[in-house]
Residue, then its C-alpha position, 0 to 999 in steps of 0.5 A: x772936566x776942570x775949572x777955576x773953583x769946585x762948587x760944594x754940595x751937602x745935603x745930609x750932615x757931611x760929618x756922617x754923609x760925606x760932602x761933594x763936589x763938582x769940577x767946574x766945565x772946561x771950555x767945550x773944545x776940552x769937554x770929555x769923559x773918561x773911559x779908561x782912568x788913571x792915578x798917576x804918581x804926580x797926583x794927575x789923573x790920566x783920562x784916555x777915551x780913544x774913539x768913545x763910543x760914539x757913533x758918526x752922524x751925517x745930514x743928507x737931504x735935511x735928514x740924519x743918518x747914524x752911521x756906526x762908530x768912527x773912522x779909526x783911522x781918522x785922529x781927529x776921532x780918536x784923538x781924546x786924552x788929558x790930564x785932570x788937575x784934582x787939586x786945581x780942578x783943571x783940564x788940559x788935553x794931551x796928544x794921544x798916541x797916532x791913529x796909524x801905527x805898525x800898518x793898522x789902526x791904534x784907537x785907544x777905546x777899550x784897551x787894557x791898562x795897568x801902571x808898571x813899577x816906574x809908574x808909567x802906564x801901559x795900554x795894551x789893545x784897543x778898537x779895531x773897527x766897529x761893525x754894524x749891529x754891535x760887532x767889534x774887533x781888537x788891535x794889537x798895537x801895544x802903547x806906553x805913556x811916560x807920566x814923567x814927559x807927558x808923551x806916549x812910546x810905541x812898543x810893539x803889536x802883539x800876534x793878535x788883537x785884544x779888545x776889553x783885555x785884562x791886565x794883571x800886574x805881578x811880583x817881578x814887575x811883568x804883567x799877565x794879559x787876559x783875553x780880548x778880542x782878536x783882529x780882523x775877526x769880529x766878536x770872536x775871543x783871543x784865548x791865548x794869555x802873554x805875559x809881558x815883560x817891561x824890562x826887555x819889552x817881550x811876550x811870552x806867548x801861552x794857548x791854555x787850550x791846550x792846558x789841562x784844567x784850563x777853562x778851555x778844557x773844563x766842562x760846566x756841570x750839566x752841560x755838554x760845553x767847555x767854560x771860557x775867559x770872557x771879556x775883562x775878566x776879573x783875574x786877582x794875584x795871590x800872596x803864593x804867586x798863584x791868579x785867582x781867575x773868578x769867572x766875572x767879566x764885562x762881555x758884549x752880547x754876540x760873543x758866544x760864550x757861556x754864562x751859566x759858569x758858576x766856576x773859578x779856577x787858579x793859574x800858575x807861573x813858573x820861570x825855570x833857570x834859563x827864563x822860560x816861562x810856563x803856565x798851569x791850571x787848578x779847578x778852583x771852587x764854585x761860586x755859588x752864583x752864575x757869572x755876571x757882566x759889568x759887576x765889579x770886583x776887589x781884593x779885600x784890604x790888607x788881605x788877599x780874599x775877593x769880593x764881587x759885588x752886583x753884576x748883570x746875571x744871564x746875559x751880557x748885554x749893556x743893553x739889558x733894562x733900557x728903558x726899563x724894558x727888558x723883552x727878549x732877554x732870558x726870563x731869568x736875566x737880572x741885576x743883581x744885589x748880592x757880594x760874593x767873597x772867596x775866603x782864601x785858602x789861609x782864611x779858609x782851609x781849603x786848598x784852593x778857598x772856598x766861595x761864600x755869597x750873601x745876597x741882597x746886600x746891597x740895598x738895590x740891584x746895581x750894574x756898572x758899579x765902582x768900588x774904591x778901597x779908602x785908607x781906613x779899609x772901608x769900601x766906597x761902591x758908587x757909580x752905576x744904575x739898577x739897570x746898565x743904562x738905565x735908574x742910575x744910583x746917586x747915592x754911594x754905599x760904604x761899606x764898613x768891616x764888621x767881623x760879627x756880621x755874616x758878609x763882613x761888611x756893615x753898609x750904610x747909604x750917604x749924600x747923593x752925587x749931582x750926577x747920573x753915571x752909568x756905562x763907562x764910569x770911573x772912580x779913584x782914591x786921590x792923594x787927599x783921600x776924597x775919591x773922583x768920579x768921572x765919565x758915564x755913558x747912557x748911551x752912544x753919543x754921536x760925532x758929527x762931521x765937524x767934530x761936534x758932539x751930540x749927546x741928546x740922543x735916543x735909542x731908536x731902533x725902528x725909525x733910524x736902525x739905531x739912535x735917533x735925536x731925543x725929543x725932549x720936555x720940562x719938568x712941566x710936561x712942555x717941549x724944550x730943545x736939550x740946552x747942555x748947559x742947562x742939563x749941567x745946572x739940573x741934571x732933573x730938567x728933562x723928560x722923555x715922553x712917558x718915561x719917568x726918569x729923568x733923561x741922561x744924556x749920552x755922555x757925561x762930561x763933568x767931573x766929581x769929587x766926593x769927601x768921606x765922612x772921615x775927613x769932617x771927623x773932628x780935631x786937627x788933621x794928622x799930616x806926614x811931614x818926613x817920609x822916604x820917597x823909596x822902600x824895598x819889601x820888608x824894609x824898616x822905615x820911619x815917618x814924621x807926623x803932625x797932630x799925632x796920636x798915641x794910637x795910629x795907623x798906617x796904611x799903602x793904597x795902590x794907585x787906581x787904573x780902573x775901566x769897565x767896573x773894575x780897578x786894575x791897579x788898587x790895593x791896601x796893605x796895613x803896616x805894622x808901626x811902632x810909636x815912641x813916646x813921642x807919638x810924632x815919630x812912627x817906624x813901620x815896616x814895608x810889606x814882604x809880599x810882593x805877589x799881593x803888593x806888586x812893585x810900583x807907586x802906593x799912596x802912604x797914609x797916616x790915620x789917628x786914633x779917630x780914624x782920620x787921614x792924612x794927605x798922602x805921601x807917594x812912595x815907590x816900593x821896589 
């Protein structure tokens, strides 16, 4: 990722299909995807991979051997973080946090993250040790990165390690963290919840197993056994304070939970006088659909209803359609194309909403997908693949609200991207309002002993006991030697034998950024010249604005810090304006709900009457 100048690509008319672009490779020595991505609020893009998924390959006696994971304790291994310049298309590397801290390893792959009210980005978790066969376990090292300094902080540990953890960010600034792995215990789930508090860097420490309606204490219907909090689960805020838990998640296979859930459930916090925190539960409704893996999720803009949209259905595994074989996974595991809404209770009547599904609405099954809130409320999903690792999707899906349609939503297929982007993809809005795609793993990619990295690998179980080195051929059918620089001219280039889609290597190192329509809508593009830099909820404040218009918008997007399918920091909230007769002076008012728009850095834009948006300016709410 980075270079001197992005290279366009049009193929439809960029007016209604969008245009991309490809951030130029940077020297190989800084070549990385992004496993865990994040807006900051200088505009830079945070790009952490720890330890990324990757295998260590040795040669003995002429042969290869892949031995599973790296050594956690070696930083050389983990030591894989920067920093993207969207604007100049640049990369540099930056130090990650030590390898080696509090007495146990600190490897930042599979973390949780979210940005706290300052901006700084906190990581909770991450990789204990990889185990043979699939197994993992968690960390409990605590991390901070100041996006002011450029230097990471060490905070503490926690009683027990979290791997693929949820964080939530609340109204107070303090985040609610979400299940994980634990330490020294392989594939076993941390189901304690902590709440962490930035201003005395403490955690409160809850059991929800002890907690009535908890979905430790709840039964799924029909069978004799106690529902979970699986990994990454999709948890949202709610404008009364409440966490709408959904069931969704992004789990690994080996992990004994079930996946036959079809429920949701609400959580609260109460803070009594003297600061004691506590938790409680409500059985929420059901979903109408079982949960599902590596779907993704969103708060609906400028609301605070849900959508879930694709997902792998009756199993967990990443693994699931590799190579479009699907044997000895359950008859009835899928990927699925349906967007599932709950309709809070103010939309909806009822005490605690109520699930709506529509399915087949997106135009093919879709796992490991991204969807990203643009500023004219829009919906860009894109990313991922009919199977987790497998038929990846170029082209993205927007989505357009459209109240006399049943799912809400009108849909509509633009420009393909150049790349395939499947497990461990992400995306994010930028200040200019185009949206940057990066990272994406078909498989493991694998760390030779001199650092090299290869990607040109195979899943092969049989002859290596787990990858092997892909023998490849041309698009004529003839034997090549995988050449990374060919690939990155025509991701097309090359096949495995008897397999009809195009090989994607392990990891995808090449940045993209991709422009909606709305930016080629015609005339000039409104620019905000006069903004306040800071805002207080429910405070009045007023904007200067080239090439106004009469009737205008204006909206705040959260900046992103998205993992996994699922973005832990975006949101939209639409502010009431006022226009004087001079249309270049708008007055607006901050929002008053702090529960659905959490303090921190929001991207303030300004669209015209055509729907066209401005560069964006960086306001704190507070």
């Amino acid at each position: 990722m980075g270079g001197d100048q992005a290279i366009a690509v049009v193929q439809g008319p960029k007016e209604t299909m969008g245009m991309w672009e490809t951030i130029p490779l940077p020297p190989p020595k800084d070549r990385m995807q992004s496993v865990h991505t994040t807006l900051l609020p200088n505009g830079k893009v945070l790009v952490v991979n720890g330890s990324s998924f990757r295998s260590t390959l040795v040669k003995q006696d002429g042969q290869y051997k892949f031995i599973e994971g790296v050594d956690p304790t070696n930083y050389d291994a983990i030591n894989n973080t920067g920093l993207l310049d969207p604007e100049t298309g640049t990369f540099k590397r930056i130090d990650s946090p030590p390898a080696w801290q509090y007495g146990t390893t600190n490897d930042l792959f599979c973390v949780g993250h979210v940005q706290l009210p300052d901006g700084n980005v906190l990581f909770v978790g991450g990789t204990g040790r990889y185990y043979p066969g699939g197994g993992f376990d968690g960390t409990k090292q605590i991390n901070l990165y100041d996006w002011r300094t450029e230097q990471w902080k060490a905070i503490g540990e926690m009683k027990d390690g979290r791997w693929y953890p949820s964080l939530i960010s609340l109204a107070d600034g303090k985040v609610v963290i979400f299940s994980g792995l634990k330490w020294k215990q392989f594939n076993q789930i941390n189901p304690s919840i902590e709440i962490y508090d930035p201003t005395t860097q403490k955690l409160a420490y809850f059991d929800p197993r002890t907690l009535e309606n908890s979905p430790f204490n709840t039964k799924i219907e029909s069978e004799d056994i106690y529902d979970s909090i699986d990994l990454y689960p999709r948890v949202f805020p709610l404008k009364d304070g409440r966490l709408l838990i959904t069931g969704d998640e992004a789990g690994i296979p080996g992990v004994l939970v079930p996946h036959s859930s079809q429920q949701s459930y609400l959580m609260s916090i109460e803070e009594a006088a003297d600061g004691e925190l506590s938790i409680s539960f409500e059985v929420g409704p059901e979903r109408g659909e079982t949960s599902k893996a590596y779907g993704t999720g969103l708060q609906v803009p400028d609301s605070e209803d849900v959508l879930l949209l694709g997902g792998i259905i009756g199993t967990n595994s990443i693994s699931f359609g590799r190579g479009g074989n699907t044997a000895g996974f359950p008859e009835n595991a899928r990927v699925a194309t349906s967007l599932q809404r709950w309709i809070s209770p103010g939309n909806s009547g009822q005490k605690t909403g109520k699930w709506e599904i529509f399915d087949k609405f997106l135009d093919r099954p879709r796992a490991n997908l991204q969807a990203v809130i643009l500023p004219n409320k829009e919906i860009l999903v894109v990313n991922g693949g009919q199977y987790p690792e497998y038929q990846p999707v170029y082209e993205p899906l927007l989505m357009t609200p459209d109240a006399t349609v049943p799912a809400g939503y009108t849909t509509k297929s633009l420009n393909s991207a150049k790349f395939p982007r499947l497990y461990h993809n992400g995306a994010v809005l930028l200040p200019d309002a185009r949206v940057l795609v990066l990272g994406g793993n078909a498989n493991r990619a694998a760390r030779e002993e001199n650092g090299n990295v290869r990607v040109d690998l195979v899943g092969d179980p049989v002859e290596t006991g787990f990858f092997a080195i892909a023998q490849l051929k041309n698009k004529a059918g003839e034997p090549e030697p995988f050449d990374i620089d060919i690939f990155y001219q025509d991701p097309q280039h090359y096949f495995l034998e008897g397999d009809p889609e195009p090989f994607v290597p392990a990891e995808i190192w090449q940045g993209e950024i991709f422009s909606p329509p709305y930016l080629f809508k015609p005339g000039e593009r409104p620019a905000i010249t006069e903004a306040p830099e800071t805002l207080k909820y429910g405070e009045r404040g007023r904007i200067t604005v080239e090439n106004a218009t009469v009737t205008a918008s204006v909206v705040l997007n959260k900046l992103g810090s998205v993992t996994h399918s699922f973005d832990y920091g975006q949101r939209l909230v639409e502010l009431p304006i006022k226009v004087s007769e001079d249309p270049s002076f708008v007055e607006f008012a901050a929002p008053d709900n702090p529960h659905l728009y959490p303090p921190g850095y929001y991207m303030m834009f300004y669209l015209n009457e055509a729907g066209k948006p401005s560069q964006a300016k960086m306001i704190k709410l507070s």
